[in-house]
mmCIF file as gemmi writes it, N, C-alpha and C atoms, coordinates in Angstrom:
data_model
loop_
_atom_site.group_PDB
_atom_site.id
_atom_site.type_symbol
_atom_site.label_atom_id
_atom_site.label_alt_id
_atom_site.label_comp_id
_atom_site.label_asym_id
_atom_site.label_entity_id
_atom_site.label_seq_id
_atom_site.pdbx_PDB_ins_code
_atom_site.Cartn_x
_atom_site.Cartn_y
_atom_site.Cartn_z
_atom_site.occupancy
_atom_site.B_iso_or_equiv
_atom_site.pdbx_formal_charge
_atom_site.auth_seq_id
_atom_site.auth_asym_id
_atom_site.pdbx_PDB_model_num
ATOM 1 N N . UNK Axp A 1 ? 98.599 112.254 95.064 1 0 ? 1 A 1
ATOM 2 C CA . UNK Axp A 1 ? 98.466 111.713 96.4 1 0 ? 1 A 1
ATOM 3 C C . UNK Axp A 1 ? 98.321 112.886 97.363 1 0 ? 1 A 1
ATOM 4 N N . UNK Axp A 2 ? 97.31 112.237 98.51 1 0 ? 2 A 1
ATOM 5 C CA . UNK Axp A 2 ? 96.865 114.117 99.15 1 0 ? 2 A 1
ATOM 6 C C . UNK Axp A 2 ? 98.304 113.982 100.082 1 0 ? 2 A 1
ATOM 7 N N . UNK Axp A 3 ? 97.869 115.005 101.302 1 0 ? 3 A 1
ATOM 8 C CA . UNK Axp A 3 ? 98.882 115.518 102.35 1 0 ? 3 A 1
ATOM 9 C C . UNK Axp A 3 ? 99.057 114.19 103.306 1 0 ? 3 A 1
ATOM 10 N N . UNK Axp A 4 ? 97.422 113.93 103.759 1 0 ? 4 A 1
ATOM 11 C CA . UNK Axp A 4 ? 97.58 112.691 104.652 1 0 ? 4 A 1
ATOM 12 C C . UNK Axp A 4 ? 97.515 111.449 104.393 1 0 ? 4 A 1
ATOM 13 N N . UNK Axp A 5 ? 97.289 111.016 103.119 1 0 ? 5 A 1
ATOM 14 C CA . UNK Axp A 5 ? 98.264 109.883 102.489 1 0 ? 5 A 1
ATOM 15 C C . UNK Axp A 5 ? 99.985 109.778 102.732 1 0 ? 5 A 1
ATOM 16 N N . UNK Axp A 6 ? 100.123 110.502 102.746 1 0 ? 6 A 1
ATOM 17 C CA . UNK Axp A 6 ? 101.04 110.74 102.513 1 0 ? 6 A 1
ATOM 18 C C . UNK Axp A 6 ? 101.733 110.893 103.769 1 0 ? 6 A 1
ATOM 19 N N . UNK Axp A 7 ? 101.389 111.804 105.078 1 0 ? 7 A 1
ATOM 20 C CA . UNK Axp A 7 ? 101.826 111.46 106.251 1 0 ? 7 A 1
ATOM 21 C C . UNK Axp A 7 ? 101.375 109.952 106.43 1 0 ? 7 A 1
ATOM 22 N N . UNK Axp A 8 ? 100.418 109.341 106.185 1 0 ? 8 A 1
ATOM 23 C CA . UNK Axp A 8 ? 100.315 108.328 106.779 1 0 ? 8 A 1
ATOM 24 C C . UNK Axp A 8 ? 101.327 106.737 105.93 1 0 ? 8 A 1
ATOM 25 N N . UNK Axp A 9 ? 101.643 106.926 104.845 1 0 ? 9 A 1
ATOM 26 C CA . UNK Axp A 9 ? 102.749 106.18 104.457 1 0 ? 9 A 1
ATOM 27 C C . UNK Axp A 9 ? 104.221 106.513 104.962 1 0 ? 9 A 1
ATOM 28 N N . UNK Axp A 10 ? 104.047 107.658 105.318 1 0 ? 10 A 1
ATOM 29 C CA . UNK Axp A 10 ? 105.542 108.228 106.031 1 0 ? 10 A 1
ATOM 30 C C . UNK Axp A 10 ? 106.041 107.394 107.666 1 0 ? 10 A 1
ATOM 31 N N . UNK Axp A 11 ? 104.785 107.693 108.348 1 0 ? 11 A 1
ATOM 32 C CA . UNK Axp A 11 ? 104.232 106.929 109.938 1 0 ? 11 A 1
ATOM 33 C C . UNK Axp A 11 ? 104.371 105.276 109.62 1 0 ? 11 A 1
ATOM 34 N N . UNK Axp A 12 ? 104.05 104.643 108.847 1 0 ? 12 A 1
ATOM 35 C CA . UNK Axp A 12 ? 103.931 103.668 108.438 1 0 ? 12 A 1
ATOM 36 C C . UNK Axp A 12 ? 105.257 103.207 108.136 1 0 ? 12 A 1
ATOM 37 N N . UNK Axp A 13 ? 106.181 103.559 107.434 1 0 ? 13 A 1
ATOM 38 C CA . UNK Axp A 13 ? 107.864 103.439 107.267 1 0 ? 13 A 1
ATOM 39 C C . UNK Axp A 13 ? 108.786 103.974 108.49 1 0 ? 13 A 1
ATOM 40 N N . UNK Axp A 14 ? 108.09 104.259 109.637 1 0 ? 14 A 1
ATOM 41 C CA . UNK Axp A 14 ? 108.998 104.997 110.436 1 0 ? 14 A 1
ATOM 42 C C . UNK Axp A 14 ? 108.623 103.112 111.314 1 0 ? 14 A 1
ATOM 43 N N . UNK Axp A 15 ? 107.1 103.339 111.252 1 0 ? 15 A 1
ATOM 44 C CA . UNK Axp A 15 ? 106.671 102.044 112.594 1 0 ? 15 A 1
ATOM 45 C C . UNK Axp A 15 ? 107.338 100.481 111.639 1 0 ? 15 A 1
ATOM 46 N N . UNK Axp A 16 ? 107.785 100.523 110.416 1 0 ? 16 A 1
ATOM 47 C CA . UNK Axp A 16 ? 108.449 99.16 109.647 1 0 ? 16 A 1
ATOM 48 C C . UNK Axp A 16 ? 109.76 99.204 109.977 1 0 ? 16 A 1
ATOM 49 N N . UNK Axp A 17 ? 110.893 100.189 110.225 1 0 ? 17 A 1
ATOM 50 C CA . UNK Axp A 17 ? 111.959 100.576 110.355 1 0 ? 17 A 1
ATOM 51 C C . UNK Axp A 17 ? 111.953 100.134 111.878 1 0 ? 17 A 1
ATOM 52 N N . UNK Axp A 18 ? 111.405 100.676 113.001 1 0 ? 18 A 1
ATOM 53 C CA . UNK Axp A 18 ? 111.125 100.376 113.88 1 0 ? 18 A 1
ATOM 54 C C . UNK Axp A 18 ? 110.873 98.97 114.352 1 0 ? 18 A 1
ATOM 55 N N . UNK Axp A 19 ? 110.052 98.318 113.727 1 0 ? 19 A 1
ATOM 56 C CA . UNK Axp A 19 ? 109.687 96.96 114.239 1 0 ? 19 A 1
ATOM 57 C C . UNK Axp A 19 ? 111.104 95.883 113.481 1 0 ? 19 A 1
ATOM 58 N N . UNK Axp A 20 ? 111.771 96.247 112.283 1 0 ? 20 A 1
ATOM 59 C CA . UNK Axp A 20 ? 112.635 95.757 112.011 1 0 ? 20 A 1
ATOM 60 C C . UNK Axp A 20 ? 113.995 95.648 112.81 1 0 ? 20 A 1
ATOM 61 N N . UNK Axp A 21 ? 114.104 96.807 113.333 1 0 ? 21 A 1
ATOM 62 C CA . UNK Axp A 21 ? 115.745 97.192 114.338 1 0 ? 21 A 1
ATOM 63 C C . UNK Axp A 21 ? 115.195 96.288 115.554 1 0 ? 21 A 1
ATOM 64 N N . UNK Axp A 22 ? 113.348 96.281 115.939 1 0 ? 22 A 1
ATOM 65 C CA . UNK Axp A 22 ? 113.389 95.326 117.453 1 0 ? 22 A 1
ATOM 66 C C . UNK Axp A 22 ? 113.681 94.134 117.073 1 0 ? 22 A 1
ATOM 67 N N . UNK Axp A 23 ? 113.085 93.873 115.669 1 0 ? 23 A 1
ATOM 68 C CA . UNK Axp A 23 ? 113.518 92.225 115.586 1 0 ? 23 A 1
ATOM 69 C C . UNK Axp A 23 ? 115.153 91.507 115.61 1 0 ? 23 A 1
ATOM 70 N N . UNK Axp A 24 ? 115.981 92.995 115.324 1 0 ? 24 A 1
ATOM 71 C CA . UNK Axp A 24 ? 117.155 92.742 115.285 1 0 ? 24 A 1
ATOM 72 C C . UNK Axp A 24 ? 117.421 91.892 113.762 1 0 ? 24 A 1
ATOM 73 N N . UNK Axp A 25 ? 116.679 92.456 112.791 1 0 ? 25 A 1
ATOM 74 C CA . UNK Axp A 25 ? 116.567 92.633 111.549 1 0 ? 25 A 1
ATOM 75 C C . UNK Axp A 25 ? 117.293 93.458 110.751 1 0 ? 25 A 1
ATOM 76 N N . UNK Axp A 26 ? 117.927 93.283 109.546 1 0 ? 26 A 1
ATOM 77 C CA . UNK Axp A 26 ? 118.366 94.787 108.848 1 0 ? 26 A 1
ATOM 78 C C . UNK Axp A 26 ? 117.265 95.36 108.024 1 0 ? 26 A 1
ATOM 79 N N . UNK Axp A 27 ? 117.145 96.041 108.138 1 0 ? 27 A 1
ATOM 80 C CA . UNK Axp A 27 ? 115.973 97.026 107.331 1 0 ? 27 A 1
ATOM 81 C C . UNK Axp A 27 ? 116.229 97.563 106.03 1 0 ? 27 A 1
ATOM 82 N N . UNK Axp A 28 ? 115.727 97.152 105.323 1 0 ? 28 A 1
ATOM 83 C CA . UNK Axp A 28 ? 115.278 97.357 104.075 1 0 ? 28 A 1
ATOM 84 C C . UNK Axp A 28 ? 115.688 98.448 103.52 1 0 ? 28 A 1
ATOM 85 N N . UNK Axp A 29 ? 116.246 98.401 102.028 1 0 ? 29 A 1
ATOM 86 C CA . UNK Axp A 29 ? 116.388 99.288 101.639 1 0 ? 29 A 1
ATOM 87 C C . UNK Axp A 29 ? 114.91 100.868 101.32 1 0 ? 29 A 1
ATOM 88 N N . UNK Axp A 30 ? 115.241 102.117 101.242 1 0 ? 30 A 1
ATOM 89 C CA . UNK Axp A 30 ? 114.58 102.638 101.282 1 0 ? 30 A 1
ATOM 90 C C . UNK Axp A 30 ? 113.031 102.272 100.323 1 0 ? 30 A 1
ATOM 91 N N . UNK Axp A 31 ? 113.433 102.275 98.81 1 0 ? 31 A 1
ATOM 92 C CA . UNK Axp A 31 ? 112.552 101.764 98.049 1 0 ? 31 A 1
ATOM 93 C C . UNK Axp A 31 ? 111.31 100.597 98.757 1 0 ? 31 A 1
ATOM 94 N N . UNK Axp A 32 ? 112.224 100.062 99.29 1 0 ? 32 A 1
ATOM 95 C CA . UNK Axp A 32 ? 111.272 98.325 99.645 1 0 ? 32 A 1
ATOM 96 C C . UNK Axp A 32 ? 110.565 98.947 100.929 1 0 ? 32 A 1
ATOM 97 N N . UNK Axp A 33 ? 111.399 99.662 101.808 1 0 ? 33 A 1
ATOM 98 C CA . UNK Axp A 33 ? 110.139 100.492 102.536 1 0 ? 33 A 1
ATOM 99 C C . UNK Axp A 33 ? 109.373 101.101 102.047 1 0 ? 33 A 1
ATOM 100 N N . UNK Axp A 34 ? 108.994 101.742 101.214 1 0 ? 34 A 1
ATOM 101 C CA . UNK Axp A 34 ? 108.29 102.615 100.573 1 0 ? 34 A 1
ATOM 102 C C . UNK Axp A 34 ? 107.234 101.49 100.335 1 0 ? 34 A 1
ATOM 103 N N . UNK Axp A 35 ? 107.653 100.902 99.073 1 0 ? 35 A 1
ATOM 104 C CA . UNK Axp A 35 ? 106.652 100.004 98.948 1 0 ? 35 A 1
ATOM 105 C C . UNK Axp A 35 ? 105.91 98.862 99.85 1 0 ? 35 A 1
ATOM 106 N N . UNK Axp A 36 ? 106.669 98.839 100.88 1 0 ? 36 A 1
ATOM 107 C CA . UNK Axp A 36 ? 105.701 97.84 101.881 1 0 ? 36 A 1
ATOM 108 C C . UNK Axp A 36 ? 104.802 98.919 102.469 1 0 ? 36 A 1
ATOM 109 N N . UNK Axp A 37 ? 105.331 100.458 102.854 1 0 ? 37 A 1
ATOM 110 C CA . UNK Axp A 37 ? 104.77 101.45 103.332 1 0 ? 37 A 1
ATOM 111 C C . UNK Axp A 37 ? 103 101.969 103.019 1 0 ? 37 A 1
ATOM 112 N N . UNK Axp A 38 ? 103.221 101.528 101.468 1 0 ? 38 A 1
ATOM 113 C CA . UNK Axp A 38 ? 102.312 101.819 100.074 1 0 ? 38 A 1
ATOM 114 C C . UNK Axp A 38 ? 101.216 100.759 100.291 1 0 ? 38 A 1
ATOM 115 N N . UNK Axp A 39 ? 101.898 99.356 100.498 1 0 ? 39 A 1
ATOM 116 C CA . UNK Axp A 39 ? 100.687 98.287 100.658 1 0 ? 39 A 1
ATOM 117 C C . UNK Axp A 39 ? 100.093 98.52 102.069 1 0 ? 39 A 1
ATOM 118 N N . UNK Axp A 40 ? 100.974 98.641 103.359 1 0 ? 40 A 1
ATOM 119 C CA . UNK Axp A 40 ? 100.341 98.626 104.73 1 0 ? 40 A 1
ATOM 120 C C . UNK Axp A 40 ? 98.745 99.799 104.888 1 0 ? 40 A 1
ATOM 121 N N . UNK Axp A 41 ? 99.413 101.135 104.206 1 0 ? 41 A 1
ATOM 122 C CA . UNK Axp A 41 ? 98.65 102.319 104.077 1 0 ? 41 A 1
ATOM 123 C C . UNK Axp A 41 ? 96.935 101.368 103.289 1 0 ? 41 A 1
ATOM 124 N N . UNK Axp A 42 ? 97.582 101.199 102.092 1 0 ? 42 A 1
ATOM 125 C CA . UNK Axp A 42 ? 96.132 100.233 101.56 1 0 ? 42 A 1
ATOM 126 C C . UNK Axp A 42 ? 95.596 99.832 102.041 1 0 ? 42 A 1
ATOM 127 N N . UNK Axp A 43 ? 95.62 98.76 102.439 1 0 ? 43 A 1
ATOM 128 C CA . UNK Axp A 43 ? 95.355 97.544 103.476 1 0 ? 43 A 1
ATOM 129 C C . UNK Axp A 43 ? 94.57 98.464 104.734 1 0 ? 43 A 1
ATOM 130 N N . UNK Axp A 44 ? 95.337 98.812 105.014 1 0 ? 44 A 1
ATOM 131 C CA . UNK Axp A 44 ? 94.707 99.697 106.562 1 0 ? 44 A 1
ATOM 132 C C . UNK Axp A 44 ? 93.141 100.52 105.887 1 0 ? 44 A 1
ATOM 133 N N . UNK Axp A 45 ? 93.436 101.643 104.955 1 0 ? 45 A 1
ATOM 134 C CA . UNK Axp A 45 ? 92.34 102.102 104.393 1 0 ? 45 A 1
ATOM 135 C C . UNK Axp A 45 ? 90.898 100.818 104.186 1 0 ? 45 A 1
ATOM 136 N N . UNK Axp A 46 ? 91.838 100.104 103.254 1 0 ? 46 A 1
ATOM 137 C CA . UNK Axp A 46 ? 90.509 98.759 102.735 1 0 ? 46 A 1
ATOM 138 C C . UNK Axp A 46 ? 90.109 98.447 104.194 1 0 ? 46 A 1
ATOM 139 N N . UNK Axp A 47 ? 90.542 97.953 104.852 1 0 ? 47 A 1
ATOM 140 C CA . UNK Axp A 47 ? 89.946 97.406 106.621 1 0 ? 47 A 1
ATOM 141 C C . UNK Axp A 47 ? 89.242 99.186 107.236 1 0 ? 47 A 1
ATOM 142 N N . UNK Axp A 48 ? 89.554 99.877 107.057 1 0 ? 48 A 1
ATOM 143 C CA . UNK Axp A 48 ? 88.907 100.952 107.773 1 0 ? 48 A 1
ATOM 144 C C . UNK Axp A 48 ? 87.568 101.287 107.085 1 0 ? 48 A 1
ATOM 145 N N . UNK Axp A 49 ? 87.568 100.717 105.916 1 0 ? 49 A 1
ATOM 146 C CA . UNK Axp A 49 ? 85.649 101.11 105.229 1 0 ? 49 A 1
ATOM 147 C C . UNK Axp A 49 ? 85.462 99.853 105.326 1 0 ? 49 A 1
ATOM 148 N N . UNK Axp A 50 ? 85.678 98.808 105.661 1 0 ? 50 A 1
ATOM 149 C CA . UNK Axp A 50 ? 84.958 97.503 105.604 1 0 ? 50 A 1
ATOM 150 C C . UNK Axp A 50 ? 84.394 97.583 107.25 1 0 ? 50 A 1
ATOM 151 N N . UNK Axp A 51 ? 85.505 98.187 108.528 1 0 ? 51 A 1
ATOM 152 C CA . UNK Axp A 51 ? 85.116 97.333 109.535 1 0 ? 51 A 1
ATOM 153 C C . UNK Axp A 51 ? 85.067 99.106 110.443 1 0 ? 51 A 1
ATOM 154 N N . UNK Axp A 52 ? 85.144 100.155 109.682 1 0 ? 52 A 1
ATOM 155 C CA . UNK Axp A 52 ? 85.092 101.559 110.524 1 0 ? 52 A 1
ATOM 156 C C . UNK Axp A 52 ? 85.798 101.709 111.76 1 0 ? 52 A 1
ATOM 157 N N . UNK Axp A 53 ? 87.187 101.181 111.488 1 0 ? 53 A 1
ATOM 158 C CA . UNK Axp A 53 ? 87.909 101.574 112.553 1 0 ? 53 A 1
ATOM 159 C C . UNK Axp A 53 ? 89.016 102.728 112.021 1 0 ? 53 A 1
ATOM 160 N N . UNK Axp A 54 ? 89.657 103.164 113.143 1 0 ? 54 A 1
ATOM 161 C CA . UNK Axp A 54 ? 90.9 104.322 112.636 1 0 ? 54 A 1
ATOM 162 C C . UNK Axp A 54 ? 91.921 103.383 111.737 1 0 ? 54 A 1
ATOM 163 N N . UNK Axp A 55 ? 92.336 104.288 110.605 1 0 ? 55 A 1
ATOM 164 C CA . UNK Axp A 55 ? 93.214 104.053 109.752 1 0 ? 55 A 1
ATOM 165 C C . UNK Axp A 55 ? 94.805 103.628 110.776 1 0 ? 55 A 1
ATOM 166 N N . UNK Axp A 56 ? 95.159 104.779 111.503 1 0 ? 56 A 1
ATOM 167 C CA . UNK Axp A 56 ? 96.429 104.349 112.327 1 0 ? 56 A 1
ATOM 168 C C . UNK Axp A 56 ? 96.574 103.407 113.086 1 0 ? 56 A 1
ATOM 169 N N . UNK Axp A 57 ? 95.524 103.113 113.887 1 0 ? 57 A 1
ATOM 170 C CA . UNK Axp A 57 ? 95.227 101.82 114.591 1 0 ? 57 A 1
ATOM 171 C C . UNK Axp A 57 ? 95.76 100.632 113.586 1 0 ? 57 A 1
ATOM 172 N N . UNK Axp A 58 ? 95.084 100.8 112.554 1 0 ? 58 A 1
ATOM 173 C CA . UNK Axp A 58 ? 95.217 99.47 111.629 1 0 ? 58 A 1
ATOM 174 C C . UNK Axp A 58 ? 96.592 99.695 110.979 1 0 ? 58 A 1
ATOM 175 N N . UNK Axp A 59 ? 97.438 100.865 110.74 1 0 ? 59 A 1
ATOM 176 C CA . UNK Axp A 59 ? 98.54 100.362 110.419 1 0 ? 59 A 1
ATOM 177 C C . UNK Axp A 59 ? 99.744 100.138 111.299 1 0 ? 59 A 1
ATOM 178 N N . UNK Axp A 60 ? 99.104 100.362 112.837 1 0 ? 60 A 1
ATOM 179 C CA . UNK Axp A 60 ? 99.958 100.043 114.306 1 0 ? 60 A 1
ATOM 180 C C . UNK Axp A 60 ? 99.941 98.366 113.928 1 0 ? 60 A 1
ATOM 181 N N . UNK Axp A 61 ? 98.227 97.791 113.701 1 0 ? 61 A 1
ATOM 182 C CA . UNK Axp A 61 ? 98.883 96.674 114.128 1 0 ? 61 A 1
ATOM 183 C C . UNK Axp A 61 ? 99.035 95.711 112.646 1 0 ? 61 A 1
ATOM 184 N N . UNK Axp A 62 ? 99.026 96.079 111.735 1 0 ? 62 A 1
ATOM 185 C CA . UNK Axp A 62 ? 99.638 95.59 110.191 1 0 ? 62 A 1
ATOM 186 C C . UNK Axp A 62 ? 101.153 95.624 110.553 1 0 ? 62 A 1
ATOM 187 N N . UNK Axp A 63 ? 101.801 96.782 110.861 1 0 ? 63 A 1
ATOM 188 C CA . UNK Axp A 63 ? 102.869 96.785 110.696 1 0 ? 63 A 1
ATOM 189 C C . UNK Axp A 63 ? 103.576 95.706 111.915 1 0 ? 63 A 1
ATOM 190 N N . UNK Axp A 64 ? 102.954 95.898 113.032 1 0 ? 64 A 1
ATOM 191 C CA . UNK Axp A 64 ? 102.976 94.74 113.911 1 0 ? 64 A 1
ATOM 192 C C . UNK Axp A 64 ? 103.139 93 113.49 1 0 ? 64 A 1
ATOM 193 N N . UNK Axp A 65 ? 102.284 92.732 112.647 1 0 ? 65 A 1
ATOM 194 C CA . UNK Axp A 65 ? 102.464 91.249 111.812 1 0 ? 65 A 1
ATOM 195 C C . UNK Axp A 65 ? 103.677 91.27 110.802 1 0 ? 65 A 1
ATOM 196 N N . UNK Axp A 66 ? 104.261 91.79 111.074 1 0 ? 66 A 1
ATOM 197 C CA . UNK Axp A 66 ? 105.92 91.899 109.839 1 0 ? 66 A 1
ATOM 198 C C . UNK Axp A 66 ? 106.821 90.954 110.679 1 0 ? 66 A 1
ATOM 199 N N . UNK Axp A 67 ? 106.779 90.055 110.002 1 0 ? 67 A 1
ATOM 200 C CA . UNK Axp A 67 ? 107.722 89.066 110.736 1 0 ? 67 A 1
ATOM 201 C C . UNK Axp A 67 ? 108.846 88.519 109.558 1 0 ? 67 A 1
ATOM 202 N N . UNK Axp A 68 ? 108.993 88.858 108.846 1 0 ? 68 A 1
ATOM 203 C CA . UNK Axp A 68 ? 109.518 88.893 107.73 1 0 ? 68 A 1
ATOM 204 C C . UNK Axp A 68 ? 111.118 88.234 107.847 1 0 ? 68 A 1
């Protein structure tokens, strides 16, 4: 996995952690962040060659739809 994979699954678990404490949610153990971290990062990539927008944009507002 490169450098900015890798920042960008990091950014991605900071903005899930984040949107969890606003919901007044408990947040996830580390693992289960990781792995939601792992799918959001995907997801964002797959939508950024389908529709050529920024990768961060798309995992601002992925991580945004966590209503969990």
């Amino acid at each position: 996995m490169g450098f900015f994979r890798q920042q960008e699954e990091h950014l991605a678990m900071r903005f899930i952690t984040w949107r969890y404490q606003k919901l007044g949610k408990p947040v996830p153990a580390e693992a289960e962040l990781k792995t939601q971290a792992c799918q959001i990062v995907s997801d964002a990539h797959r939508i950024a060659r389908e529709r050529g927008r920024n990768v961060v944009a798309i995992i601002k507002d992925l991580v945004n739809d966590i209503k969990k």
